[in-house]
N, C-alpha and C positions, 0 to 999 in steps of 0.2 A: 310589834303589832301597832299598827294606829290606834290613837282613840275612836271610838263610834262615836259615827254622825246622828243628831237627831233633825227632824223638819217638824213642819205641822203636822203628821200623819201618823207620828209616833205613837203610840198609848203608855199610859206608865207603865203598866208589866213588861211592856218591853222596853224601857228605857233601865228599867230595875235592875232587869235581869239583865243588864251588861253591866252592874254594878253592886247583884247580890251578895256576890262572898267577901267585897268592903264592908259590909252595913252590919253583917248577922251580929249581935250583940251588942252595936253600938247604939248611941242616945242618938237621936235626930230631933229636929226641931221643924215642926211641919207650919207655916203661919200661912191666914186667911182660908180656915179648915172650915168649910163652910160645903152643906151638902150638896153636889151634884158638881159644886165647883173643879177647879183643881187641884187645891189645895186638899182638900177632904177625898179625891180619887189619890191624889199621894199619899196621903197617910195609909189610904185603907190596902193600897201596895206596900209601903214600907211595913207597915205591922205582916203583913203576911209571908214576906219573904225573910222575917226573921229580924231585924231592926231589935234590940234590947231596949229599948225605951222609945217611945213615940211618944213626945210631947205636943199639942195641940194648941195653938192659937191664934185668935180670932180679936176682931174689931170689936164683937158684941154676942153677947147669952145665945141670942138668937140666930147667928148668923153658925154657931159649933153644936147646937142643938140635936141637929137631924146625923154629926159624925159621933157623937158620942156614943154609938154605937161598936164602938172597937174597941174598948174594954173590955169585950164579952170575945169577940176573937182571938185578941193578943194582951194577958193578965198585965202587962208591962207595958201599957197606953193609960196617959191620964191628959187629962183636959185644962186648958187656962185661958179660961174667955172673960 
């Protein structure tokens, strides 16, 4: 089977979900988690589709602020901004 293509059009749920059953349990490393951005719409896919650790990092306090929010979804998300 080929690997999947992604373009601009993609969303992360669907870019996940052609690589959800790689991730369930593993640690990931999500950087520039900053809300609305991309980084912080990956994470907030990776913690949901099961990711065993989401780690979170950012440039600045402020810019991981508004993703710190995924600790409350996924008990196994922490933050390092």
């Amino acid at each position: 089977m080929p690997p999947p293509s992604f373009d601009a059009h993609t969303t992360a749920e669907q870019a996940v979900t052609e690589i959800a059953k790689s991730i369930v349990g593993k640690t990931v490393i999500v950087t520039g988690a900053s809300l609305g951005g991309l980084g912080g719409e990956t994470a907030r896919v990776l913690a949901k589709a099961g990711a065993g650790l989401v780690i979170l990092a950012g440039r600045s306090e402020e810019k991981c602020v508004g993703v710190r929010s995924l600790p409350g979804r996924n008990p196994r998300c922490i933050s390092k901004c």
